[in-house]
N, C-alpha and C positions, 0 to 999 in steps of 0.2 A: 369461232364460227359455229359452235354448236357442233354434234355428233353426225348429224346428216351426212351421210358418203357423198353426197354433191349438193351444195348451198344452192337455192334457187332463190330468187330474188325477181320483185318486176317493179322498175325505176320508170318515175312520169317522164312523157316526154313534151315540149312543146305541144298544142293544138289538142291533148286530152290521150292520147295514144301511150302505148307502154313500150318500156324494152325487157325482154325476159333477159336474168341475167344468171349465166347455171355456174360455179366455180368448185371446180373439182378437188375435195377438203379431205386429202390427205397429206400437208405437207411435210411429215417428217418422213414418211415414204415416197418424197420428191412426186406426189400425186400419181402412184400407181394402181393402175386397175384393177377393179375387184369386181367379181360380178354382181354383189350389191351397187356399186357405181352407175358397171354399165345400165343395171336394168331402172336405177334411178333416172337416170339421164336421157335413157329411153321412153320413160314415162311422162315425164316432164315437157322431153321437146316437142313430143307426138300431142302435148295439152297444148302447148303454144300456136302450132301449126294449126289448129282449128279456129282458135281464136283471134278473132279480125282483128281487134284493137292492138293484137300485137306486133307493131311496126316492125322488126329487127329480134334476132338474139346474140348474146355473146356468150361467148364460151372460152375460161378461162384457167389456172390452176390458182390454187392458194398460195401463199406467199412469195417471194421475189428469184428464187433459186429452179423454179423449173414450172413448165407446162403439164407434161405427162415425162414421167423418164418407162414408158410402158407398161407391160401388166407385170404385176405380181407372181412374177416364176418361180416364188419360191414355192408360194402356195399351191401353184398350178403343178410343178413338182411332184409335191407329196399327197396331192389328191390322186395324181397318176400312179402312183405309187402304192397308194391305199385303195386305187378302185373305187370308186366312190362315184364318180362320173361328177363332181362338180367342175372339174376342169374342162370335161367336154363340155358341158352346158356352156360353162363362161366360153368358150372359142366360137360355139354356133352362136349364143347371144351377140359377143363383140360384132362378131362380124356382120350378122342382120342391121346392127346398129350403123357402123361404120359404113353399109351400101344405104343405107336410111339416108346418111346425114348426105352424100352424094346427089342426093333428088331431095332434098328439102325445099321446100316452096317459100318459106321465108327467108330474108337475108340473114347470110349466118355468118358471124365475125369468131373466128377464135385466133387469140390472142397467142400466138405460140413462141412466147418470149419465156429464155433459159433453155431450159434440157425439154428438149423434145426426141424421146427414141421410143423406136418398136412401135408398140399400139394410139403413144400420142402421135404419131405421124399418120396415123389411119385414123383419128379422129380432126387431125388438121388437113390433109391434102383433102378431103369430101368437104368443105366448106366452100361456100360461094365467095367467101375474103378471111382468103387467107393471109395472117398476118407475123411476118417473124420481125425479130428488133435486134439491136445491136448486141444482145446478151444471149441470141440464140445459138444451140450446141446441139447439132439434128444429127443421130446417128440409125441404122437397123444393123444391129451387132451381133444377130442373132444364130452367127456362123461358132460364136465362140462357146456358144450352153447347147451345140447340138439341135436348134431347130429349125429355124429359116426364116426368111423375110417374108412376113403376113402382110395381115391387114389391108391389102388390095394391092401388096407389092408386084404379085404378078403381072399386075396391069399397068402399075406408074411405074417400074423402075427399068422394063426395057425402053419406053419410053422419054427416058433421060437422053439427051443430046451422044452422040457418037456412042463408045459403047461405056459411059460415065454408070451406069446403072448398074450394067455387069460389075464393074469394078468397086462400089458402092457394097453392092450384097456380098462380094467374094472377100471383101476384107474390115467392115463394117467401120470403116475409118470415119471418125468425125467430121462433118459437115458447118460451117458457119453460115448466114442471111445472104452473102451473095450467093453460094453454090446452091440454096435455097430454091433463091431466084431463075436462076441460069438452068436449071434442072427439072423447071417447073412445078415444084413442089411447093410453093408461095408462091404468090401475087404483090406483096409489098412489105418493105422494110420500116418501121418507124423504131423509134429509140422507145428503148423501154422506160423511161423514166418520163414522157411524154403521155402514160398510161391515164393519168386521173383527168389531165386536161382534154384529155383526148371523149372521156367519158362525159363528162362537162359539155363539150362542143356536141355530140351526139344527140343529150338532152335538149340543147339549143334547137336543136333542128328541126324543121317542117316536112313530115313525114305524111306524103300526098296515098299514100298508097300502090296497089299493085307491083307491076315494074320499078314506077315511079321510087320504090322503097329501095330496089336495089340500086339504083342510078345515084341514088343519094347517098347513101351509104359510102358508095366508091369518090363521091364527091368531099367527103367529110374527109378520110384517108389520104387523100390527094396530097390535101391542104398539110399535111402532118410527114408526108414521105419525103418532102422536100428537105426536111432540116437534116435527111440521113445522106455520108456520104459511105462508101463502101468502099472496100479493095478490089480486087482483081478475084473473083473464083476461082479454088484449085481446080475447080474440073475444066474450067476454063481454059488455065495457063498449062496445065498438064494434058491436056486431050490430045496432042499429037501420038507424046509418049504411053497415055492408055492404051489410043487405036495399035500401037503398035504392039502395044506389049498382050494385049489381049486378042490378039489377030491370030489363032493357032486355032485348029483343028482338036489339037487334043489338050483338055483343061489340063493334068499333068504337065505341059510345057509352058500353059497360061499363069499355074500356081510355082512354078520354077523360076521364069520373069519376074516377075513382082516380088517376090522372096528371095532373088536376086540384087535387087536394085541396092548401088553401090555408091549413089551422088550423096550429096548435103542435104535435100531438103525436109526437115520437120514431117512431113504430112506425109510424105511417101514415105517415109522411115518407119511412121507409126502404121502406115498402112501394112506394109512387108513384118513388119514385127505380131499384127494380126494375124494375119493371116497364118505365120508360121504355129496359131497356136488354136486354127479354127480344127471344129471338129469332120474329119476327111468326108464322112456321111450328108452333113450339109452343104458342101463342097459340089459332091454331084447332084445331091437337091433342086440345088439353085443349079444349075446346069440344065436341068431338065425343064426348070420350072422355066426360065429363060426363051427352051427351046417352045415350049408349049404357051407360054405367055404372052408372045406377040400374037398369037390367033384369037384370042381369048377375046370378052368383051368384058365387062365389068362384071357383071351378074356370076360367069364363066368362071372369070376370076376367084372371085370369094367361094364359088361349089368347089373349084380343084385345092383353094386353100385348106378348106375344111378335112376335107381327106387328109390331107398331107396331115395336116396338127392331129387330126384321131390318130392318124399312123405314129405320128414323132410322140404321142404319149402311151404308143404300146411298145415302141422300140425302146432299148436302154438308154440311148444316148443322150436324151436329152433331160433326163433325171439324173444322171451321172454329170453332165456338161454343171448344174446348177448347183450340183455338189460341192464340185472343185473351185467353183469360180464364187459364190455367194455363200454357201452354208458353211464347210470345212474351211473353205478360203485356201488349200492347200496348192492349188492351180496346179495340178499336177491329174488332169482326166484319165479314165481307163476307157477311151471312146475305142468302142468295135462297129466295123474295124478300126484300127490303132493307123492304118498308112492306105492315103490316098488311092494309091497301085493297087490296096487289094477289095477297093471296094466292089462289088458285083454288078451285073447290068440287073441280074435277078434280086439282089438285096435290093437296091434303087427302085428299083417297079413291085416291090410288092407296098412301098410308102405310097407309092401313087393308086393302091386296090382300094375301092369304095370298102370300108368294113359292114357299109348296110346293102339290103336288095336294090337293085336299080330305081326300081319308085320310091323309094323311101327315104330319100335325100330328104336331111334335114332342114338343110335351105333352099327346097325344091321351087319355095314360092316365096320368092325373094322379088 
C-alpha cells in the first residue's frame, strides 16, 4: 500500500459522485497512531468535507487483524522521556481530530473490525456509522501503562448503561460487537468477511445528496446487519453483579470486589486478574475523571483530557507502566505510588492542574 501513514483513495460511485476511502497503513503495528497519521487523516477528511461530490467516507485499517489497536506508547514514551514535546503535540492533535470527526458533516463509515483499543476507539465512537463485525476485540486498557481512558472517554464511558463504563476503564477487560452495541459505542454489527461486498453495494448506490446521503448510507448497512447473529453482552448479563459490586463509596472497597471475584466465568476472571495489575495512580484518575465526566460535554471533555495526558507524560508512571509492559516486557512496574491506599488527594489534583495559563489552552477553540 505504499509508505503513506494513511492510504487515501476516492472510489466512483453510481450517478458520478465519489467515496473517499482513508485506510490507516500501519499493519504490522496492528495500525497504531502516529502523529504523522493523525495529521494525515486530518488533512485529508477536512479536503473531503468541502468537497460536494463527495457522497460518504470510509475509514478503515490495513489488513484483516485489526482497526486501530491505539496510539503508539512506545513512542509517546520516550518522547516524554526525552522532552521533546512530540508526544504532547500528538495528544492535542489526536484529539482536535477525534472532536473533528464527532461533527463531521459528511457520512462517515469506519469500519471497526479486529482490534479496536485506546485511540481507535476515539476514532470509531465520533463517526456517524459506526460499524463493528464479528472479529471485533474493543478494549481502553490504559489502567495498566499508567495513563487513563482518552480519547473522549470522559464523555462516552459514564455514559455506558448502569455503571458498565466504570467497570470497563477500572479494569480495561476486553469487549466483543454485542457489548459494542449494548454500550453504545457502535451502531451496527456486520461480519467481517462481508467487507468487499459490502464496498460493492455502496458503489451500487444512488447518493441524492445532503441528509438524503446519510439515510442511505444506514439503508445499505441495514441490508448487510441482518446476516449477523450475536450472543448475549457481558455487560449485559453481568450488570446486576457490576451495579453491585461497584456500588461503594470508596474505590479501595470497589477495586477489593472485583479482585475478589471467585465464580467461573472467563471475562470476570480476566477482568479481576487486570485490574490486580493496573497502575494504583490511574485507578483514582478514572475515579475523578468519572466524578467530573458526567458534567462535562464533549468539547469539556477532550480540554480536561488534554491536562490529564500533559500531566501523565510529566509524571513517572506512565513511562515506567510502558516499560514493563511493551519494551522490557518484564511486567514487573515500579508505579509511585506502588498501593492504591497511599495514593494522595494531593498527588491526584496536581494531574488535574492546567500546565499552561488559563487562556492558553491548547484546545481552547475546539
Amino acid at each position: 500500500m505504499g509508505d503513506s501513514p494513511v492510504q487515501c483513495t476516492e472510489l466512483a460511485l453510481r450517478g458520478g459522485r465519489r467515496m473517499g476511502l482513508a485506510v490507516l497503513n500501519a499493519e504490522r503495528s496492528l495500525n497504531s497512531l502516529t502523529l504523522a497519521m493523525v495529521d494525515a487523516l486530518q488533512q485529508q477528511l477536512a479536503a473531503w468535507e468541502q468537497d460536494p461530490d463527495i457522497a460518504l467516507v470510509l475509514l478503515r485499517g490495513a489488513g484483516e487483524r485489526a482497526f486501530c489497536a491505539g496510539a503508539d506508547v512506545v513512542a509517546l514514551a520516550r518522547s516524554a522521556q526525552a522532552g521533546d514535546g512530540q508526544a504532547e503535540a500528538f495528544f492535542t492533535r489526536e484529539y482536535a481530530l477525534d472532536h473533528a470527526l464527532h461533527n463531521y458533516s459528511r457520512p462517515l463509515l469506519v469500519w471497526g473490525s479486529g482490534i479496536v483499543m485506546g485511540g481507535g476507539l476515539g476514532l470509531l465512537v465520533g463517526a456517524s456509522h459506526r460499524v463493528v463485525t464479528d472479529t471485533t476485540r474493543m478494549a481502553m486498557p490504559e489502567v495498566t501503562i499508567g495513563l487513563f481512558p482518552d480519547v473522549g472517554a470522559t464523555f462516552f464511558l459514564p455514559r455506558v448503561p448502569g455503571r458498565g463504563g466504570l467497570f470497563l476503564a477500572l479494569t480495561g477487560v476486553p469487549i466483543q460487537a454485542a457489548d459494542a452495541l449494548y454500550a453504545g459505542l457502535a451502531d451496527r454489527c456486520l461480519r467481517h468477511g462481508d467487507y468487499d461486498e459490502l464496498l460493492t453495494a455502496l458503489q451500487e448506490t444512488d447518493w441524492p445528496g445532503g441528509k438524503g446521503d446519510h439515510h442511505r448510507l444506514s439503508d445499505v448497512l441495514r441490508r448487510f446487519e441482518t446476516r449477523v447473529e450475536l450472543p448475549e453482552a457481558q455487560l449485559r448479563r453481568h450488570d446486576a453483579w457490576i451495579r453491585q459490586v461497584t456500588d461503594a463509596d470508596d474505590l479501595i472497597q470497589i477495586v477489593a470486589r472485583i479482585e475478589g471475584y471467585e465464580g467461573d466465568d472467563p471475562w470476570l476472571q480476566q477482568a479481576a486478574r487486570t485490574l490486580a495489575t493496573a497502575c494504583p495512580t490511574t485507578l483514582r484518575l478514572v475515579e475523578e475523571q468519572f466524578r467530573r465526566g458526567r458534567h462535562l460535554s464533549l468539547k469539556e471533555a477532550f480540554q480536561l483530557e488534554l491536562v490529564l495526558a500533559w500531566q501523565c507524560l510529566r509524571h513517572p508512571n506512565f513511562a515506567e507502566g510502558v516499560r514493563a509492559l511493551l519494551i522490557d516486557k518484564d511486567r514487573q512496574p515500579r508505579f509511585e505510588p506502588d498501593r492504591l491506599e497511599a495514593v494522595t488527594p494531593e498527588w491526584v489534583a496536581g494531574h488535574f492542574q492546567p500546565p499552561w495559563p488559563a487562556d492558553q489552552h491548547p484546545l481552547a477553540n475546539l
